[in-house]
C-alpha positions, 0 to 999 in steps of 0.5 A: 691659406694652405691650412683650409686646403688640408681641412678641405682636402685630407679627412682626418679619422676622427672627423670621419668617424663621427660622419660615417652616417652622414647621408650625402657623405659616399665612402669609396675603398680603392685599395689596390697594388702595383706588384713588381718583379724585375726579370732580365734586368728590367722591372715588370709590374702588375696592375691589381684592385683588391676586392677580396681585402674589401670583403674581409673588412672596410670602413663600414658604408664604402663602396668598392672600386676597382681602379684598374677597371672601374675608372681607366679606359679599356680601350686606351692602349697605354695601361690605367688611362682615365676613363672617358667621361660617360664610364666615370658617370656610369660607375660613380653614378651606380655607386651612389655618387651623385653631383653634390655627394661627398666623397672620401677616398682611402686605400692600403698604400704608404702615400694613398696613391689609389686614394689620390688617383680617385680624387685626381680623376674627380676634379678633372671631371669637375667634381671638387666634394672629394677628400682622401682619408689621411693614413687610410685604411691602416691607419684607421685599423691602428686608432682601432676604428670599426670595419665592417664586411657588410657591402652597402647598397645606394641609389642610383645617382646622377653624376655629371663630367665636366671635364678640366682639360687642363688637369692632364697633359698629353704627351704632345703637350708635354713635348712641347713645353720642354725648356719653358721656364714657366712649366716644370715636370715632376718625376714622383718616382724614385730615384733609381727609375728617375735616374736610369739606374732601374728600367721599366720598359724599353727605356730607362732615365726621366722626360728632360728636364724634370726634377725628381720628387718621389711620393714617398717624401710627401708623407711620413713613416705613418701613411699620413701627409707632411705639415704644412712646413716639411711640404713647403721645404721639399718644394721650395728646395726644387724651386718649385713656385706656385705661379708655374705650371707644374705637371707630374708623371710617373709610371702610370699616372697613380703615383703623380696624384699623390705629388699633386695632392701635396701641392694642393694642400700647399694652394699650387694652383696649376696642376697637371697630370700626364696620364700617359707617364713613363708607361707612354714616354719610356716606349716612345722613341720619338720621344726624348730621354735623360738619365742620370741626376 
């Protein structure tokens, strides 16, 4: 089963470049970055799009979004929240992006993390028709495929939210399910923030009981996802079951989708993110902490 979840999930290069002209096909560039810098001990990060690599080149026919503005709500206090369901109809709907539009999503990241964050908020508004290029943009520039300074422009189309409640958690939802042996928390962060050793906020360490799976250890040094079999191994040695709950978390809720990708790719059928993350956790003293393995 998994093997039709990778074809139905992961766009291979190839495969994309012979369906660049495909008209219910919408290419979107989300490359982005998270810049850290550690004053006082503590990290300090920067959420930023990268417009200006857009108009130095992208696949030709994408369409850019910004994933610090374009789908977060700006009025949520937590930093890159999603957006309410009548922004996102909004945004893709200006971008072409209809009900039945396919869309494939790249970016510059090691583990596609943009990428993964626009297919997360697609299918928690219901939006199944989405696809992550496998090893994105750099990728795309190494097998030597065209790019293109050329922005596109498509009719407006009608994108309709019907929004997956169970696709996020709260943080409230989360609580709760702390020491339900049916629900099990990913930390998709590396290891010195799981563990305390480096802070970002007020608090260091992870949410109790989580194990740790950072989003680096689900793809290779080339950008592109593990087989099907190195997945599985990182998983199951976690004790990570398809018949659980799992929900992930990270700093802002970017690097989680790229842990719940992996999972999907492997057919774990219930997934969750917890938006909030550590931005919301970590600042929250009425919320419990561990540190340490």
């Amino acid at each position: 089963m998994s093997r039709a979840s990778r074809e139905r999930w992961l766009a291979e290069s190839s495969w994309l470049a012979a369906h660049l002209q495909d008209p219910d096909l919408r290419l979107v560039d989300m490359r982005g970055a998270v810049r850290v810098a550690a004053r006082d001990g503590v990290q300090h990060a920067e959420y930023v799009g990268l417009p200006d690599a857009y108009e130095a080149g992208h696949i030709p026919g994408a369409v850019f979004l910004n994933w610090t503005t374009d789908i977060v709500d700006a009025a949520d206090p937590v930093p890159a929240q999603v957006a309410p369901p009548e922004r996102i109809a909004a945004v893709l709907g200006a971008a072409g992006i209809g009900d039945q539009t396919t869309v494939v999503a790249y970016d510059n990241h090691p583990s596609s993390q943009f990428a993964t964050r626009l297919w997360w908020v697609l299918r928690y508004y219901g939006h199944d028709k989405v696809q992550v290029l496998d090893g994105g943009w750099p990728r795309w520039q190494r097998e030597g495929y065209p790019s293109s300074t050329e922005r596109p422009s498509y009719p407006a189309a009608a994108f309709t939210p019907r929004m997956r409640g169970e696709w996020r958690a709260t943080a409230e939802q989360v609580l709760a399910t702390l020491g339900r042996p049916e629900v099990t928390l990913v930390d998709a962060r590396d290891q010195a923030q799981y563990t305390g050793t480096v802070r970002r906020g007020p608090r260091g360490g992870h949410i109790p009981g989580a194990v740790n799976l950072p989003r680096e250890a689900v793809v290779d040094d080339s950008g592109c996802y593990r087989g099907d079999r190195e997945l599985r191994q990182a998983v199951e040695a976690l004790d990570l079951r398809p018949e659980q709950q799992i929900v992930a978390y990270c700093n802002g809720g970017v690097a989680a989708t790229s842990v719940l990708f992996a999972l999907s790719l492997l057919d774990y059928p219930r997934l969750s993110n917890y938006d909030g993350s550590w931005n919301e956790w970590g600042s929250r003293a009425d919320l419990p902490v561990e540190a340490g393995r």
